[in-house]
Every structure is written in structure tokens, then in C-alpha cells.
Rosetta silent file (secondary structure, phi, psi, omega in degrees, C-alpha in Angstrom):
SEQUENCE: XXXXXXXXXXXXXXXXXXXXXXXXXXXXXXXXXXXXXXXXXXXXXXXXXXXXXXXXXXXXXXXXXXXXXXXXXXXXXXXXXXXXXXXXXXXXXXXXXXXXXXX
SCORE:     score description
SCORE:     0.000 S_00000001
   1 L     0.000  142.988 -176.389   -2.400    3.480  -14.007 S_00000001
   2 L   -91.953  -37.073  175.860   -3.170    0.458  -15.994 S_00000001
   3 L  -152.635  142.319  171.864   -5.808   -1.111  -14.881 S_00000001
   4 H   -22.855  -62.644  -30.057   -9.289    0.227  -12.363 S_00000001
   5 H   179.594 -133.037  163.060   -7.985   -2.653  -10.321 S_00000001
   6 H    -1.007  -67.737  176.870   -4.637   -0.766   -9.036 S_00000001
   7 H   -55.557  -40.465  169.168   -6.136    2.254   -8.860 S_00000001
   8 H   -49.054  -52.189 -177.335   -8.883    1.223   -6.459 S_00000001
   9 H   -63.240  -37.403 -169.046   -6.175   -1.104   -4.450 S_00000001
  10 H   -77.960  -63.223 -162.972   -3.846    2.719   -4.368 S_00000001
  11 H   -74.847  -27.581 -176.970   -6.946    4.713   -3.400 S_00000001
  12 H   -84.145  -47.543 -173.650   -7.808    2.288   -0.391 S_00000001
  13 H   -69.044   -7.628 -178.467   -4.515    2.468    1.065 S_00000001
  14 H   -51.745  -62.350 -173.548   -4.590    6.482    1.448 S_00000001
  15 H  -103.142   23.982  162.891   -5.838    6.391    4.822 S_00000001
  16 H   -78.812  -32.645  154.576   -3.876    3.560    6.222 S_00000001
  17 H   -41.779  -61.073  164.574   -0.983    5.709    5.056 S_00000001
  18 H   -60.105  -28.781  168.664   -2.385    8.800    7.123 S_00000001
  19 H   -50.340  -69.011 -172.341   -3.073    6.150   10.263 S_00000001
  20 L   -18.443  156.751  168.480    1.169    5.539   10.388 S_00000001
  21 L   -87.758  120.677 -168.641    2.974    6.564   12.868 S_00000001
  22 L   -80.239  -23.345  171.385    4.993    9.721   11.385 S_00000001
  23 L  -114.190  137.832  169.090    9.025    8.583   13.647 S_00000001
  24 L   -86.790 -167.613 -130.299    9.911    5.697   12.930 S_00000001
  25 L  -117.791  135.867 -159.686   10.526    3.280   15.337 S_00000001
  26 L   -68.088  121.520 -168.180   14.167    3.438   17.817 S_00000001
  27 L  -106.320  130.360 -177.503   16.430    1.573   15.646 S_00000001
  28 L   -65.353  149.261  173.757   19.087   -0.963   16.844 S_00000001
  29 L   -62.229  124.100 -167.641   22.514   -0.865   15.682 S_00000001
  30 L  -118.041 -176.238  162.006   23.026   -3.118   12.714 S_00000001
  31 L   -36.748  179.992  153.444   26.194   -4.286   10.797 S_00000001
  32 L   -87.387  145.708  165.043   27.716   -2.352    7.730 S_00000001
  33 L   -93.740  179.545 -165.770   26.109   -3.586    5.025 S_00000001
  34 L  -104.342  -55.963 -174.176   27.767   -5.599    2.394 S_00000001
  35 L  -131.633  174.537 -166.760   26.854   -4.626   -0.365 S_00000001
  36 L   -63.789  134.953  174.800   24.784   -1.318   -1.666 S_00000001
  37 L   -81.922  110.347  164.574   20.797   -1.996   -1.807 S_00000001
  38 L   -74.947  132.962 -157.309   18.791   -1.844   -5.062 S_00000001
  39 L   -77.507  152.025 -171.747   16.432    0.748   -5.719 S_00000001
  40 L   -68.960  129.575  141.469   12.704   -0.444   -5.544 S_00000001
  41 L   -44.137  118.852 -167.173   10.639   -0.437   -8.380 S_00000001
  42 L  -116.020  141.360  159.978    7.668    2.151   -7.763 S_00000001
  43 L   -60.370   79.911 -159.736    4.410    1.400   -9.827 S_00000001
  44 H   -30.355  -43.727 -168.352    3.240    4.435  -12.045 S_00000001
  45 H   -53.842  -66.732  168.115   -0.058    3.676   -9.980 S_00000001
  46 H   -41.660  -50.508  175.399    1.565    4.118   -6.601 S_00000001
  47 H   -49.156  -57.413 -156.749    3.561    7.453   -8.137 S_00000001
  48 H   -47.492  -55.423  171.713    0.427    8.509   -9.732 S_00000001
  49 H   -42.049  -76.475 -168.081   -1.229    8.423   -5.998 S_00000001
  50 H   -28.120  -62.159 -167.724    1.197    9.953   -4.251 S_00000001
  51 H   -67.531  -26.195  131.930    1.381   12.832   -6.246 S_00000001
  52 H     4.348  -51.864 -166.927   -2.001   13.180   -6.157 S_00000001
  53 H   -65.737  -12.335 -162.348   -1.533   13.731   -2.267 S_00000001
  54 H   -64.207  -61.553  173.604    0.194   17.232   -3.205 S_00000001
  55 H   -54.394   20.946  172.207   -3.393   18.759   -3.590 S_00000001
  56 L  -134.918  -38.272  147.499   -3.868   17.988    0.140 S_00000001
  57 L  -107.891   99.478 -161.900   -0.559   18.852    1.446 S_00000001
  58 L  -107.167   34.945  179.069    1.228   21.134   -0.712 S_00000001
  59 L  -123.038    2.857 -163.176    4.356   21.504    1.477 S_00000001
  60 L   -78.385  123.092 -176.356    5.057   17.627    1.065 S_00000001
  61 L   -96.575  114.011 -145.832    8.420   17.173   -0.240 S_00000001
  62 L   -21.755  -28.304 -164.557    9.546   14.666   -3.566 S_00000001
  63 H   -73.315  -69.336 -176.827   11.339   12.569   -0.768 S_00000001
  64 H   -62.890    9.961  176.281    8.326   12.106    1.350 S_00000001
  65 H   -94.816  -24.025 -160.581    6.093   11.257   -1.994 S_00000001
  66 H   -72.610  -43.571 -170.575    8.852    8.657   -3.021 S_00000001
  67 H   -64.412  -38.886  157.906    8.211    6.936    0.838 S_00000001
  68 H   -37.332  -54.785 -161.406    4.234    7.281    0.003 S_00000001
  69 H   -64.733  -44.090  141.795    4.689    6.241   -2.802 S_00000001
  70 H   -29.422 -102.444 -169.402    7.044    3.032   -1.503 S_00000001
  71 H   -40.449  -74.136  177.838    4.075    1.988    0.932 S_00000001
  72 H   -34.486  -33.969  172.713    1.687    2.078   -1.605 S_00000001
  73 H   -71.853  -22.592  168.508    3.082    0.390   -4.076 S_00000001
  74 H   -64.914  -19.967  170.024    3.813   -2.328   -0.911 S_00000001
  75 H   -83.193  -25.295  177.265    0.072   -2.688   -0.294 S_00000001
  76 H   -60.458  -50.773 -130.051   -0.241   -3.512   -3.660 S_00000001
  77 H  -113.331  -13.861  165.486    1.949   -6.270   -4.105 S_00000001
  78 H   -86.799  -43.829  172.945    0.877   -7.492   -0.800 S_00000001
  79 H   -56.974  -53.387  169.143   -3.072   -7.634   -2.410 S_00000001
  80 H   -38.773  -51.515  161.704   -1.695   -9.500   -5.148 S_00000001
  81 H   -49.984  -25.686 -163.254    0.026  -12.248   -2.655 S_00000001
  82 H  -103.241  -33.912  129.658   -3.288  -12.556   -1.021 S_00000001
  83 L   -48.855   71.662 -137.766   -5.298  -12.533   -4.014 S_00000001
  84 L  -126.600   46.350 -177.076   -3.108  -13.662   -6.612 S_00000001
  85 L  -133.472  -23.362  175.215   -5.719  -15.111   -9.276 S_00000001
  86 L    78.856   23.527  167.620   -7.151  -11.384   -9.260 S_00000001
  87 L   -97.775  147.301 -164.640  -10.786  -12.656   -8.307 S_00000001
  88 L  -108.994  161.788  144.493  -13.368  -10.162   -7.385 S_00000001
  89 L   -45.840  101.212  170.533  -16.851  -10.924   -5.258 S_00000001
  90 L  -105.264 -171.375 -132.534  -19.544  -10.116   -6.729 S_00000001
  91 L   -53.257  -45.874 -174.445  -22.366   -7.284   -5.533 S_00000001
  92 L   -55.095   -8.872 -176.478  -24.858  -10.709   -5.044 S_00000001
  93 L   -64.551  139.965  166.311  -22.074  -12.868   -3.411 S_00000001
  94 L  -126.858  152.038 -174.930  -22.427  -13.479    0.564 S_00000001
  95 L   -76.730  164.927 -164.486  -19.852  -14.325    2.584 S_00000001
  96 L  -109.035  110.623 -162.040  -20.180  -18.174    3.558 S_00000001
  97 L  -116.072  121.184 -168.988  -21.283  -17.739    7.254 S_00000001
  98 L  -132.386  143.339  159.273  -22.589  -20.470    9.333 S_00000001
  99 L  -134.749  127.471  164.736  -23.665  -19.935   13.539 S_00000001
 100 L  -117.926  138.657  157.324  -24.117  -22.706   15.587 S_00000001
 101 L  -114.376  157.734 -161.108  -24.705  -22.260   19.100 S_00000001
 102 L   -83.085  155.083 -167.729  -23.567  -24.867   21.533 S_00000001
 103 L  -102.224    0.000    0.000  -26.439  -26.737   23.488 S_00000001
């Protein structure tokens, strides 16, 4: 992992992973596709997690670490989109909160 940053963002997503719904979802008949699909780029960070998960399940098989491994690296890259300057809070920061109540 490269930077605290990714590993923290990896380690957060662990039990939104466990949360999933294990079958997927009934899937409608699509088209053939046209042309062959390129494999995703996995993060060492995302990898690194996954395997990690082995000490928790040790029956988990390289297939299911690559699909961990998949979502995680998809949470990342979604925190990046939403954050994408990489700014943190800090511990003294409060969120900017205002209540009015109506008269």
C-alpha cells in the first residue's frame, strides 16, 4: 500500500463488503457482447486487503479474493471522485451546522 490514506479508505470498506448480499441479483438476458472486456486494474492496496481476509475465512477461494478485491478497489476510486483534492478534516474541525426553527 502506498500511502495510510488507501489503507484506511480499504480497511473501512471491510464491513460494507460483509453487509452485501452474497447471489447476485436475477439477471436479464443481454446481447452478445461485441467485443471481449478488459481486465480491471486491482490496486496492490485493495489485493493487499483482500488477502488479508484469508485469516478470517480460510476456505475463501483466489476467485472470491479477486471479487473482494474488485469492490474494494471500487470504493476507492469512488472516495477519490468524491474527494478528489484528497482533503482531510481536522480532529478540531466541526461540521458547519446551523438550526433554525420556524416561528
Amino acid at each position: 500500500m502506498s500511502t495510510r490514506k488507501e489503507f484506511i479508505a480499504a480497511a473501512a470498506t471491510a464491513p460494507l463488503l460483509a453487509a452485501a448480499p452474497s447471489s447476485p441479483p436475477a439477471a436479464t438476458p443481454s446481447p452478445a457482447p461485441a467485443a471481449t472486456p478488459k481486465k480491471r486494474q486491482i490496486s496492490q492496496a485493495a489485493r493487499a486487503l483482500a488477502a488479508r481476509m484469508r485469516s478470517f475465512d480460510a476456505s475463501l477461494s483466489d476467485k472470491e479474493l479477486e471479487q473482494i478485491a474488485g469492490g474494494i478497489d471500487d470504493n476507492l476510486k469512488l472516495g477519490d471522485r468524491v474527494n478528489p483534492h484528497g482533503t482531510a478534516i481536522k480532529n478540531w474541525d466541526e461540521p458547519a451546522s446551523e438550526f433554525e426553527v420556524p416561528a
